[in-house]
NUTIKE-345468 format. One record per residue (C-alpha): y, x, z; residue number from 0. Coordinates in nm, 4 decimals. Each point is the difference from the previous one (the first is absolute). Layout:
<recs>
REC          y          x          z   pos
REC          Y          X          Z   NUM
...
</recs>
This chain:
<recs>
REC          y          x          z   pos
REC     0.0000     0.0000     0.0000     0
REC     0.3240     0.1587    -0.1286     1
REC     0.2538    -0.0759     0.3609     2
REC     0.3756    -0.0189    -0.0254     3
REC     0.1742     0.3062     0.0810     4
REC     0.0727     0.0661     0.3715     5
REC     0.3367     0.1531     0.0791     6
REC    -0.0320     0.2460     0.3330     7
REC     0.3193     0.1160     0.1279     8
REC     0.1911     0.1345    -0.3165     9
REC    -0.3938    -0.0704    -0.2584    10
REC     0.0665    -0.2780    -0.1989    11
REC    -0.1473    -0.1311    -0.3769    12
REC     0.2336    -0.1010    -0.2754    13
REC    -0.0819    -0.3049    -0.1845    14
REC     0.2041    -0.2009    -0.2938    15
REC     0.2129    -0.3230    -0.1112    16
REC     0.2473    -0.0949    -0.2115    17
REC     0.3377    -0.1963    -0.0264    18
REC     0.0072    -0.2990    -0.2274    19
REC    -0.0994     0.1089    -0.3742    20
REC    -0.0774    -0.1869    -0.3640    21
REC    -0.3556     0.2488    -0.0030    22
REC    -0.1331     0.0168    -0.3884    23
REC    -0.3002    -0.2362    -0.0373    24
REC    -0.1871    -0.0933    -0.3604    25
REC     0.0719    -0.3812     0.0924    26
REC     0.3038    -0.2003    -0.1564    27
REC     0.3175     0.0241     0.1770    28
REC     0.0337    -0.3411     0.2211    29
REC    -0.4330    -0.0308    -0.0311    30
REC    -0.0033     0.0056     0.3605    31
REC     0.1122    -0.0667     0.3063    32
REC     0.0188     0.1996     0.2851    33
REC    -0.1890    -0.1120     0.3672    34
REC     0.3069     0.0946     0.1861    35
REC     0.2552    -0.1483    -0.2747    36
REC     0.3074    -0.1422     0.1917    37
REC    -0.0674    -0.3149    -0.1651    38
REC    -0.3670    -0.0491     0.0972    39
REC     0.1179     0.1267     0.3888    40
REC     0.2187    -0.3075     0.0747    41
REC    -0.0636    -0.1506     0.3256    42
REC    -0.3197     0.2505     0.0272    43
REC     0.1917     0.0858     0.3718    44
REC     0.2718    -0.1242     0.1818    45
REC     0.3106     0.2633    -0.0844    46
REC     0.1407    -0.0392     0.3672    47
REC    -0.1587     0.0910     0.2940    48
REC    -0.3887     0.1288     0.0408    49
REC    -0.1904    -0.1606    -0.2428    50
REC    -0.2414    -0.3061     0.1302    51
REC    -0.3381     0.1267    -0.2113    52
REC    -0.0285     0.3180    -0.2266    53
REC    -0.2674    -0.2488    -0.1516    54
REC     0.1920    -0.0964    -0.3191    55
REC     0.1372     0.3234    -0.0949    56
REC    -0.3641     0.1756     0.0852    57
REC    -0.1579    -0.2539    -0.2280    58
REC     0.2642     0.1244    -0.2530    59
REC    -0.0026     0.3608    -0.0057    60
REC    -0.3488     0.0613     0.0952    61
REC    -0.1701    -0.0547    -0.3291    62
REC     0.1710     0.3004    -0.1260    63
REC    -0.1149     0.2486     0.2511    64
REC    -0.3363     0.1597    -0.0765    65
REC    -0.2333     0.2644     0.1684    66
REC    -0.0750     0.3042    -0.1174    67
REC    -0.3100     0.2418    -0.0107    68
REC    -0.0846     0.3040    -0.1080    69
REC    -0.3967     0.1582    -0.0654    70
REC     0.0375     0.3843     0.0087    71
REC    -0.2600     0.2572     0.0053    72
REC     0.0153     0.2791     0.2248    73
REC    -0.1500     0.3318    -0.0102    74
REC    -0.1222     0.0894     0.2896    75
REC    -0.0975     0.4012     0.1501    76
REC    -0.3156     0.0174     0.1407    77
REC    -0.1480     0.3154     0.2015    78
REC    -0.3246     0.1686    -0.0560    79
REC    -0.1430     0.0737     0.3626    80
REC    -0.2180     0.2623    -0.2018    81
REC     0.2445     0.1819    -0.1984    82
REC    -0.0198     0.3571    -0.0163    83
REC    -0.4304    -0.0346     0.0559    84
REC    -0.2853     0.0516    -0.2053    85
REC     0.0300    -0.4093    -0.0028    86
REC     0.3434    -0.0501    -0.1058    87
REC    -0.0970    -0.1335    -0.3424    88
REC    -0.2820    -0.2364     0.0906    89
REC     0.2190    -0.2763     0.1055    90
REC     0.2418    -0.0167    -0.2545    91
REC     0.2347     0.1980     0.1937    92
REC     0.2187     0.2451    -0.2215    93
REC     0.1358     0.3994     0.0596    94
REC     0.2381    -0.0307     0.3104    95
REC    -0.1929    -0.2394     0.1617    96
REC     0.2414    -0.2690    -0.1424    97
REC    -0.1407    -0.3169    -0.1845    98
REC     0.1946    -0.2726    -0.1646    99
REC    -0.0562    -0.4086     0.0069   100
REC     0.1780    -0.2394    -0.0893   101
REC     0.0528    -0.4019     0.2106   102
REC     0.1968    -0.2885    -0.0601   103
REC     0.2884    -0.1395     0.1673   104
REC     0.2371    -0.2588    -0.0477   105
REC     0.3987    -0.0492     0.1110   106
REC     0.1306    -0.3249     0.0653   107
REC     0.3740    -0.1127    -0.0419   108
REC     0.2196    -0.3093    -0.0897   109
REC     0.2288    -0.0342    -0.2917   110
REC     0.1803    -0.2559    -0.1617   111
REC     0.0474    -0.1852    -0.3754   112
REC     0.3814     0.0830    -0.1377   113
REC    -0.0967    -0.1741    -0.3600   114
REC    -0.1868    -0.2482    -0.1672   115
REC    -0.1503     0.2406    -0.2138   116
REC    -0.1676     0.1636     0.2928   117
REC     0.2087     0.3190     0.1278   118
REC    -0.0441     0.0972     0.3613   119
REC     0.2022     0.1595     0.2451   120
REC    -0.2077     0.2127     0.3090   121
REC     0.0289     0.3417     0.1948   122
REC    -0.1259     0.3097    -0.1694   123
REC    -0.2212     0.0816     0.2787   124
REC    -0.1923    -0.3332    -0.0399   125
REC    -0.1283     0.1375    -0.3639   126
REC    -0.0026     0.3198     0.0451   127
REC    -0.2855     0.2176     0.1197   128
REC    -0.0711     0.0812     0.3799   129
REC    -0.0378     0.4067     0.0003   130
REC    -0.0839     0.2893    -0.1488   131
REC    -0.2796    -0.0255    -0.2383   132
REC     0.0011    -0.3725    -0.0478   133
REC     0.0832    -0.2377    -0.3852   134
REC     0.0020    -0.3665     0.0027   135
REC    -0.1940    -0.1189    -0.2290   136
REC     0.1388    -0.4010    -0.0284   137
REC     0.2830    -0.1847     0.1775   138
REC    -0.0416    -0.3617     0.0322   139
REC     0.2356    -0.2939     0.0922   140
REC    -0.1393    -0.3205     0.1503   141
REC     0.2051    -0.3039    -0.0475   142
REC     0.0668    -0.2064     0.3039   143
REC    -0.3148    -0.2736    -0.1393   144
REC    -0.2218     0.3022    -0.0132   145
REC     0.0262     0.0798    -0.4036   146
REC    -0.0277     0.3924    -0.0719   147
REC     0.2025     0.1660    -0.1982   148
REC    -0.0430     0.3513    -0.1255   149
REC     0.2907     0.1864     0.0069   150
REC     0.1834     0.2794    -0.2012   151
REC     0.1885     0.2329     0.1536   152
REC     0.3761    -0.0349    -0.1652   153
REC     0.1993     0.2662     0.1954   154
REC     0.0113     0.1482     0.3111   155
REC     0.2702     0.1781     0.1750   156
REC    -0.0735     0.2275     0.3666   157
REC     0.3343     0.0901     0.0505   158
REC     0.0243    -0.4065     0.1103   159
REC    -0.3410    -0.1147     0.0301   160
REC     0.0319    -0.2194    -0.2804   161
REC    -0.2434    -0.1242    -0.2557   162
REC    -0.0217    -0.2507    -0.2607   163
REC    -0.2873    -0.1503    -0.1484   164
REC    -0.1164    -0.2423    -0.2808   165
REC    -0.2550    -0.2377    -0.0344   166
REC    -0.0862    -0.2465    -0.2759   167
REC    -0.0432    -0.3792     0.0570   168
REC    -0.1197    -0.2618    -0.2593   169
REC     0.2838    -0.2241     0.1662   170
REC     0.3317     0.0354     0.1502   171
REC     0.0076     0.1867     0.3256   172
REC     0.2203    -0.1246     0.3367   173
REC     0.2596     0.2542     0.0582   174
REC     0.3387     0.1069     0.2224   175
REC     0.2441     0.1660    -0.0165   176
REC     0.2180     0.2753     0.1623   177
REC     0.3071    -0.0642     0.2431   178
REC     0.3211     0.1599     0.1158   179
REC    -0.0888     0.1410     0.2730   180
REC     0.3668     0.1552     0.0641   181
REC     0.0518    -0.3926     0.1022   182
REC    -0.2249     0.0302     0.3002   183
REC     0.1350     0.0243     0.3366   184
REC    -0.1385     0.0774     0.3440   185
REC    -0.1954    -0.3059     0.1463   186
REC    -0.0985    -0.2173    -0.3644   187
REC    -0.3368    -0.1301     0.0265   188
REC    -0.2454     0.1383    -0.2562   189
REC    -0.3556    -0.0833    -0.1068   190
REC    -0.2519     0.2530    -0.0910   191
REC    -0.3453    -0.1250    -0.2098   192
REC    -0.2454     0.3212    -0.0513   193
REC    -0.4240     0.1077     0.0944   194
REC     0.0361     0.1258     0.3545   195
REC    -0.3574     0.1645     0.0920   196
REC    -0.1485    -0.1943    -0.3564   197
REC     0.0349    -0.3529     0.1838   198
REC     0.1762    -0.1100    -0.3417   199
REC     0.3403    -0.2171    -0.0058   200
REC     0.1680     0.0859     0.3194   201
REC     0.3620    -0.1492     0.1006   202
REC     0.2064     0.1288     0.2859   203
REC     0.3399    -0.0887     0.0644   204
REC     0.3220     0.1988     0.2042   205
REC     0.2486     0.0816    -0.0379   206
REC     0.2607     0.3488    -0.1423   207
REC     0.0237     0.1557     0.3334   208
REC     0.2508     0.3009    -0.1764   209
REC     0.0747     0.0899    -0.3671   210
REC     0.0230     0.3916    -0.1743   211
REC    -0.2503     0.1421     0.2685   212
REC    -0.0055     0.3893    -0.0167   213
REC    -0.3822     0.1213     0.1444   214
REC     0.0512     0.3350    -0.1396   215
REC     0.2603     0.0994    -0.2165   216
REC    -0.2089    -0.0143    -0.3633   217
REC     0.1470    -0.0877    -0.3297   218
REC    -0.1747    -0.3401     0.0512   219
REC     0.0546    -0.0588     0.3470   220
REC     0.2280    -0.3268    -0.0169   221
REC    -0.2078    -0.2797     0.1543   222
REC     0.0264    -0.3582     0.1196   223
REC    -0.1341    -0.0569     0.3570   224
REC    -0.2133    -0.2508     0.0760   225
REC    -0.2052    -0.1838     0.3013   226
REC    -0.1922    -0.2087    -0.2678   227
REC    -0.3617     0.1074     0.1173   228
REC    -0.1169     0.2812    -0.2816   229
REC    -0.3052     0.1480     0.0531   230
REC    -0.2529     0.2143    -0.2484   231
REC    -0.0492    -0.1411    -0.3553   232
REC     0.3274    -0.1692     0.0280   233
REC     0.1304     0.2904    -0.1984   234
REC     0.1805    -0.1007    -0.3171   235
REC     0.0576    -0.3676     0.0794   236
REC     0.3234    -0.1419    -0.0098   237
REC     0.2399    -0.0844     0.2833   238
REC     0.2029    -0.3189    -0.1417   239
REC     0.3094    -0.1596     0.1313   240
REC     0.0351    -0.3500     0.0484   241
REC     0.1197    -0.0795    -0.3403   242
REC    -0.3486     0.1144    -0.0280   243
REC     0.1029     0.3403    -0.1861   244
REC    -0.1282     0.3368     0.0087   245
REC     0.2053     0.2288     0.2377   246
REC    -0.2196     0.2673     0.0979   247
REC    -0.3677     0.1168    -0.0946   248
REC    -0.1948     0.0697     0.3737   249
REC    -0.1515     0.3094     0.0003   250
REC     0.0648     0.2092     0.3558   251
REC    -0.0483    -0.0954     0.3759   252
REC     0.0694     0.1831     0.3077   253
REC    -0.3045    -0.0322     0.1921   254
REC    -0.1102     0.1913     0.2815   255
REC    -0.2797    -0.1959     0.0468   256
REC    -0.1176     0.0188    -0.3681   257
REC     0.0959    -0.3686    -0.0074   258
REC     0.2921    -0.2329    -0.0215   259
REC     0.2807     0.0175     0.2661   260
REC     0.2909    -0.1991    -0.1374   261
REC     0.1266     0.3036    -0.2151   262
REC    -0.0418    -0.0076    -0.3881   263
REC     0.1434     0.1716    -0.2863   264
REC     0.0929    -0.1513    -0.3570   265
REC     0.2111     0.1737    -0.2725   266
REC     0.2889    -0.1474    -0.1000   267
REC    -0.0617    -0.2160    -0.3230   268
REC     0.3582     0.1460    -0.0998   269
REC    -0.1694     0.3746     0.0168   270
REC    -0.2949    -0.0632    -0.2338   271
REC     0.2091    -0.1786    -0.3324   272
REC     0.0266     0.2440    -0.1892   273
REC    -0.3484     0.1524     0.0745   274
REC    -0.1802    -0.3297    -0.1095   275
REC     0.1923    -0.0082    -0.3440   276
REC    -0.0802     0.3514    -0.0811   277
REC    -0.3560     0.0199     0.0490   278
REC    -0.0433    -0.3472    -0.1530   279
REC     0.2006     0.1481    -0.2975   280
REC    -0.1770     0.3520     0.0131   281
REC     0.3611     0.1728     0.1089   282
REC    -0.0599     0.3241     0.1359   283
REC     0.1957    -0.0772     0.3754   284
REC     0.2007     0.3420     0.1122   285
REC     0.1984     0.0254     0.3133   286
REC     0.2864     0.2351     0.0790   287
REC    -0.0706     0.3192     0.2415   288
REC     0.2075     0.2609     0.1307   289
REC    -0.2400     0.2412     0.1687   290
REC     0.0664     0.0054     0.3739   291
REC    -0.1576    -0.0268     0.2750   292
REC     0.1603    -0.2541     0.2863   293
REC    -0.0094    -0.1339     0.3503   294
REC     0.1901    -0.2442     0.1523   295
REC     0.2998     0.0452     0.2455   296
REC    -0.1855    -0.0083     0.3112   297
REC     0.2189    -0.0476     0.3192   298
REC    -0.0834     0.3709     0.0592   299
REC     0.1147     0.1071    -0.3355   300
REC     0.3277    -0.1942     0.0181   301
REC     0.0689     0.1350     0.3870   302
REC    -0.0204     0.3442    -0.1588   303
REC     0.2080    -0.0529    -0.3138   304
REC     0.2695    -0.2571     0.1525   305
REC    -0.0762    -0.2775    -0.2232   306
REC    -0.0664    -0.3616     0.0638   307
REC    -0.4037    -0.0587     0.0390   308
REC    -0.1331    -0.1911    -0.3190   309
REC     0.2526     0.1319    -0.2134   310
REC    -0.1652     0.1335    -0.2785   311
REC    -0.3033     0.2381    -0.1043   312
REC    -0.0395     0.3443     0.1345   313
REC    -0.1062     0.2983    -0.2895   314
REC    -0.2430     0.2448     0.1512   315
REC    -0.1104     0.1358    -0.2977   316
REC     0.1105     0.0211    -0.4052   317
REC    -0.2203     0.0682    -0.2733   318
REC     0.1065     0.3173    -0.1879   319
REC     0.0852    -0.0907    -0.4145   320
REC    -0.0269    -0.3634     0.1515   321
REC     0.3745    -0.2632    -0.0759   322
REC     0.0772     0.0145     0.3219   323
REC    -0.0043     0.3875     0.0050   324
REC     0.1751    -0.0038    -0.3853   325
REC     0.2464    -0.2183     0.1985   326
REC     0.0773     0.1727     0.2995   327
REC    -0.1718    -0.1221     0.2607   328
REC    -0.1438     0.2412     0.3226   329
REC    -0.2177    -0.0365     0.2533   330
REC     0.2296    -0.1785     0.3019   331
REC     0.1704    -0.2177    -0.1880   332
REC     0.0570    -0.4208     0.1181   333
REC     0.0028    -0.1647    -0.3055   334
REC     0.1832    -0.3413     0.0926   335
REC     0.0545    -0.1859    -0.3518   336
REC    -0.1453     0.0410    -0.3239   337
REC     0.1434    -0.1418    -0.3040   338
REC     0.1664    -0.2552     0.2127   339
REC    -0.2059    -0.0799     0.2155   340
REC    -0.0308     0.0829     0.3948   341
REC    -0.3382     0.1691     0.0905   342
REC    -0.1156    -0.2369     0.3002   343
REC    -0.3217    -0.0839     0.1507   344
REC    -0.0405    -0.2810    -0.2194   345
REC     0.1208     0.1693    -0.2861   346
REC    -0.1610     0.3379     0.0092   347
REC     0.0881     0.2957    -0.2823   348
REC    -0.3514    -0.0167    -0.0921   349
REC     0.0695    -0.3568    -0.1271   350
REC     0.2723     0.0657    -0.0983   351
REC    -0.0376     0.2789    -0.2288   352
REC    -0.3260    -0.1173    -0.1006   353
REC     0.1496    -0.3185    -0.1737   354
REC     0.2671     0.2180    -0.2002   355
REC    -0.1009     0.0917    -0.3981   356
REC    -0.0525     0.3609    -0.0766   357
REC     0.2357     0.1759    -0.1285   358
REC     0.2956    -0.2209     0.1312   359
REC     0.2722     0.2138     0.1759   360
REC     0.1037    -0.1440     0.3914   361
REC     0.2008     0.1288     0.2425   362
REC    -0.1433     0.0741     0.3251   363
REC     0.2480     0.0484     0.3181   364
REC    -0.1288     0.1676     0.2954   365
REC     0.0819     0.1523     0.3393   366
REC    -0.0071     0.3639     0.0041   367
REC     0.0853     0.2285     0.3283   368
REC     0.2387    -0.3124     0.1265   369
REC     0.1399    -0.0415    -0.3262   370
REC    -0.0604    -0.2404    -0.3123   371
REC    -0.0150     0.0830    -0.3481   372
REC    -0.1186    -0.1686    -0.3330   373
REC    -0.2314     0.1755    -0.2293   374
REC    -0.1409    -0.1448    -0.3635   375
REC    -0.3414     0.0307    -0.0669   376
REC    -0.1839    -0.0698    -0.2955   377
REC    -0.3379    -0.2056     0.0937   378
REC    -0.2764     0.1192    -0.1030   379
REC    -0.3278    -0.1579    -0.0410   380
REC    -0.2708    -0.0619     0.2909   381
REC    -0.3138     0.1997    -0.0051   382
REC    -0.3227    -0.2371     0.0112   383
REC    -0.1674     0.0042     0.3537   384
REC    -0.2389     0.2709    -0.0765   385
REC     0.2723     0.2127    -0.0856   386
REC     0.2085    -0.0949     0.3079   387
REC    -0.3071     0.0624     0.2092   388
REC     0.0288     0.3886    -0.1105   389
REC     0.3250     0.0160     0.0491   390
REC     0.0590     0.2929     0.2867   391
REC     0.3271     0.0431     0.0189   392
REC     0.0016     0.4114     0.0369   393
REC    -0.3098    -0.0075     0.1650   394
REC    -0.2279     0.3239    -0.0687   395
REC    -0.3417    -0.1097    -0.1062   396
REC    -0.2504     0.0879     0.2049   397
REC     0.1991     0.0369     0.2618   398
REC     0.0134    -0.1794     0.3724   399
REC     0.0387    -0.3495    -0.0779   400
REC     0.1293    -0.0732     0.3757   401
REC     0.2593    -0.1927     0.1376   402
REC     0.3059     0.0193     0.2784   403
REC    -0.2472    -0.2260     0.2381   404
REC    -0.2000     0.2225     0.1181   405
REC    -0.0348     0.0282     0.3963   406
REC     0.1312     0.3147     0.1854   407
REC    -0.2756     0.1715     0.1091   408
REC     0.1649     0.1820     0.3234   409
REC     0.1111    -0.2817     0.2543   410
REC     0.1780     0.2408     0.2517   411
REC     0.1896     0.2020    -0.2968   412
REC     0.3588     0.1868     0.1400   413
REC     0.2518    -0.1588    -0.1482   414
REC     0.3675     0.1917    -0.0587   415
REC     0.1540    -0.2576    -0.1556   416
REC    -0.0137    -0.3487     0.1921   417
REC     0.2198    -0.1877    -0.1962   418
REC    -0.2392    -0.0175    -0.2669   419
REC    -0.3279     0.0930     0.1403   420
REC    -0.0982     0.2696    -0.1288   421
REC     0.0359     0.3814    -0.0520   422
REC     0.0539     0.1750    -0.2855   423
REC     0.0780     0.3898    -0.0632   424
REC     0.1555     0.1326    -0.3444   425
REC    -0.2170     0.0096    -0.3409   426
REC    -0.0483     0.4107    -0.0427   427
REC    -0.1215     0.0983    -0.3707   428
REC    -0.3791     0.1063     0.2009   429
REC    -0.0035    -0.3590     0.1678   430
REC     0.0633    -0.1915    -0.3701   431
REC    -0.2603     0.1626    -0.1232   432
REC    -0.2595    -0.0405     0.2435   433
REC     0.1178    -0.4191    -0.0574   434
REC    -0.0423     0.0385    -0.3349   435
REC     0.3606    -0.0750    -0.0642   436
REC     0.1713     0.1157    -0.3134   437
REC     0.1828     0.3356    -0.0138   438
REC     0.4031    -0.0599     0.1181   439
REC    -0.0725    -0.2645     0.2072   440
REC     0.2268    -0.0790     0.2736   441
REC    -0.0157    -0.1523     0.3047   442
REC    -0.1568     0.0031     0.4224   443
REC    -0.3820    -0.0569     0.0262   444
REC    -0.1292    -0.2412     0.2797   445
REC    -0.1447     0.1599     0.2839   446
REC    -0.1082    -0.2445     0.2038   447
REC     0.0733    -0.3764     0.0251   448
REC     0.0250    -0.2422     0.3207   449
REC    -0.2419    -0.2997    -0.0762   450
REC     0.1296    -0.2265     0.1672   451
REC     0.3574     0.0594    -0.1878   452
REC     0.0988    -0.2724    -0.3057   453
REC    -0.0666     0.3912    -0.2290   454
REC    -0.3838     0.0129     0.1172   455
REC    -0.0389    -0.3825     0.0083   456
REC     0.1113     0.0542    -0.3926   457
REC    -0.2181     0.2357    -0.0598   458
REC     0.1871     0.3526     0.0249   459
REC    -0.2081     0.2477     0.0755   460
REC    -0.0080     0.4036     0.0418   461
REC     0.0139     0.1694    -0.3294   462
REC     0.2614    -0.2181    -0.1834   463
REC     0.2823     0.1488    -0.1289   464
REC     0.3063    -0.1946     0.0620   465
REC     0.2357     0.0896    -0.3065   466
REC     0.3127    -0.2138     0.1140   467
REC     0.1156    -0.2270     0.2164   468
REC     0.2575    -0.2922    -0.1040   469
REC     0.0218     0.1567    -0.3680   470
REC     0.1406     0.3632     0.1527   471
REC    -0.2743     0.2760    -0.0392   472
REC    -0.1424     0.1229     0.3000   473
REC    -0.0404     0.4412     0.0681   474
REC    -0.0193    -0.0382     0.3751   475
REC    -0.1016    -0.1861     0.3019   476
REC     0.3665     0.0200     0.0680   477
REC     0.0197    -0.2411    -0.2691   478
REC    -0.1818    -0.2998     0.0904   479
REC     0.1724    -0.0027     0.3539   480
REC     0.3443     0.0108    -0.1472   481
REC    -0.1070    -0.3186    -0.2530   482
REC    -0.1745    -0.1953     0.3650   483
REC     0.3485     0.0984     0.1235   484
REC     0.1893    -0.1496    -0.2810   485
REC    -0.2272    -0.2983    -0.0171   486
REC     0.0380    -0.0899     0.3563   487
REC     0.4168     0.0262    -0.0438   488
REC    -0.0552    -0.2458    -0.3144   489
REC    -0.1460    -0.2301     0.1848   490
REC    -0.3071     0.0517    -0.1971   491
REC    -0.3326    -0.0692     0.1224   492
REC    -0.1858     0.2157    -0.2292   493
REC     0.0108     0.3112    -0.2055   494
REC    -0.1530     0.0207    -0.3456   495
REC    -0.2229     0.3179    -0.0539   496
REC    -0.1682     0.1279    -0.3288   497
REC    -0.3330     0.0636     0.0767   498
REC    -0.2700     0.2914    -0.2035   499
REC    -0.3545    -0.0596     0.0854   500
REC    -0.2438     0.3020    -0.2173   501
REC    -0.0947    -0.1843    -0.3000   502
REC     0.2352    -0.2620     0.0387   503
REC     0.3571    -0.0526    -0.1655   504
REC     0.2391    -0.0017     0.2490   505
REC     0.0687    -0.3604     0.1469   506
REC     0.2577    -0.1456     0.2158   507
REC    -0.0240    -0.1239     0.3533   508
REC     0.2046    -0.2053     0.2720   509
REC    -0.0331     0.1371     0.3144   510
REC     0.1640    -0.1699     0.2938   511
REC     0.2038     0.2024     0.2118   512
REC    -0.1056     0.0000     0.4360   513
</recs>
């Protein structure tokens, strides 16, 4: 059984919708009506007040939502207890001691009709295979009076969790279509229809308990909120308003339980549009990309720079021959608007950016050492996952792959500088290269780190090289007490230090002042 996506902490699963659209069908114009048409939804539920039944409008709608299943085969590795014997050959069992055989599985999902002629929207994941080493074979949809469909696979897009496909009918097919989603507000009731845990047809009802919820910060990371009970196999089903229209396509939960606790996810139907039309169409879909890597502005981060909290998008990190570095942008910067636009939680630069053409020239203002600027990039195209995935940033390969949370190891270390938490001595040319660090590198090494300090709850640790604090380069100890001095007179609560772990690229990190 194919589950929705869970979202732990800042985990969470993309899925797809779309804002109202004419989609391209092989039927006469005006053939068909739509399920959800505002002429056939007169009267379906009262427009004031909670709505006596969602009986009317379930009868409506439902006949458009289908489930969805997959049949994938799935090789599987198989170890030869007798490999390396005289007897490793006698039971099939091949050099290595590794054998190969192959199972079926299936992946179940829901979906729903957006034409007569039999295109379907559903998630990505729902039709695509689970693992390494596994193909599906078929995909079938099952009509809500049990009819089976095969399906063809139309388009599919990762980036949103989006796919589209097609199946043929020897009669009309009951459809619905797409909403504006930018019209819903924070307590409208919605309806979802989908195959929770393959029980078939399944209505819940809630309501939009918030709208443009940010998980964790991805290009795609825009969702409606929802305490509509969603649980696994209700991914790819629609979430329809009361005018029974498509707002959102349910395809994450945040479940610690592995079940359903009042919090669901659905794209915004406004998002997905475009994405529909395209792969219906065959349009290669590109999405703007500037090469950086971000992090919000945590209260930390804003305590050390003197910024309001949730202002914006910290850069740790540009990617060399990347737009952003063609365009000026370094490591430190707050970028606070781009092309218009104010970077906030709900409207991240990852979304942003993502949703501007290649190619197209934008201004981008940001905050850099206390002071704004505007800088014009030229936005380049996004890498596919895969590529993404390899993206390093600087890092050496092979190298340690570790982060800034590891635990100190000494928990009674002698600590000079108490401000901070930690103590640090100045980075001779014999110390850098016993870290590995680069030749010319400046800076104080960590000695020794107080664990109970906000530096070793972070993750500092002995053997970083601290390169600057508060954008000023660091030679000497001296250094980071005059900056813990300077902080303190700011009415800062935080200094911001640039952090080089062996292997690493250098990083910055808030670190609360005692």
């Amino acid at each position: 059984m194919k589950p929705v996506r869970y979202a732990y902490g800042l985990t969470t699963a993309l899925l797809v919708g779309g804002a109202t659209a004419s989609l391209v069908t092989g039927l006469p114009a005006g053939a068909q009506v739509a399920q959800n048409e505002a002429s056939q939804m007169t009267n379906v539920v009262p427009r004031a007040g909670a709505p006596g039944s969602f009986a009317d409008l379930t009868a409506q709608l439902a006949p458009a939502v289908v489930n969805i299943s997959t049949r994938q085969r799935v090789q599987v590795q198989t170890q030869n207890p007798f490999a390396g014997t005289p007897f490793e050959g006698m039971f099939g069992g091949q050099g290595g001691g590794g054998g190969g055989q192959t199972r079926e599985a299936q992946s179940l999902g829901s979906g729903f009709i957006i034409s007569a002629d039999g295109y379907i929207v559903t998630n990505n994941h729902v039709i695509t295979a689970d693992g390494k080493g596994a193909q599906v074979e078929s995909i079938t949809v099952t009509m809500p009076d049990g009819t089976d469909y095969p399906a063809k696979l139309v388009g599919k897009d990762p980036e949103s969790d989006l796919a589209v496909l097609k199946i043929s009918a020897s009669k009309a097919l009951p459809f619905v279509k797409f909403g504006d989603s930018s019209k819903a507000r924070v307590g409208d009731w919605v309806v979802a229809i989908g195959n929770p845990f393959a029980l078939g047809g399944t209505v819940t009802a809630g309501i939009i308990s918030a709208v443009y919820r940010n998980t964790g910060g991805g290009a795609y990371d825009r969702y409606i909120q929802t305490d509509a009970s969603i649980n696994r196999g209700n991914s790819g089903g629609p979430l329809f308003d009361m005018n029974g229209q498509v707002v959102g396509i349910n395809n994450a939960i945040f479940s610690p339980t592995g079940g359903s606790v009042g919090i669901g996810f659905a794209i915004p139907a406004e998002t997905a549009a475009p994405i529909v039309q395209k792969l219906i169409k065959g349009v290669a879909i590109e999405r703007g990309y500037l090469g950086i890597q971000i992090q919000p502005v945590t209260e930390d981060l804003a305590a050390s720079l003197g910024i309001a909290r949730n202002r914006g998008e910290f850069v740790q990190a540009v990617t060399p021959g990347g737009a952003a570095a063609a365009a000026g942008l370094q490591a430190g910067d707050v970028v606070v608007r781009i092309d218009g636009k104010d970077v906030t939680r709900e409207q991240t630069l990852s979304f942003i950016v993502a949703n501007e053409r290649p190619g197209t020239r934008i201004p981008i203002e940001v905050v850099r050492n206390g002071k704004t600027i505007t800088l014009n990039a030229t936005v380049g195209k996004r890498p596919t996952q895969e590529q993404l995935a390899q993206e390093d940033f600087g890092n050496a390969p092979g190298q340690d792959q570790d982060d800034l949370t590891q635990p100190q190891q000494d928990q009674n270390p002698a600590i000079s500088n108490q401000a901070l938490g930690f103590s640090a001595i100045a980075l001779t040319p014999t110390i850098a290269r016993q870290l590995g660090a680069a030749d010319g590198t400046r800076g104080v090494v960590v000695t020794a780190v107080d664990p109970s300090s906000d530096a070793g709850q972070k993750g500092l640790r002995r053997g970083d090289i601290i390169l600057s604090v508060n954008y000023q380069n660091v030679v000497g100890p001296q250094d980071l007490d005059a900056a813990a001095r300077a902080a303190k007179s700011s009415n800062r609560d935080a200094v911001l230090l640039r952090v080089q772990r062996r292997g690493q690229p250098a990083a910055y990190l808030p670190v609360r002042i005692r």
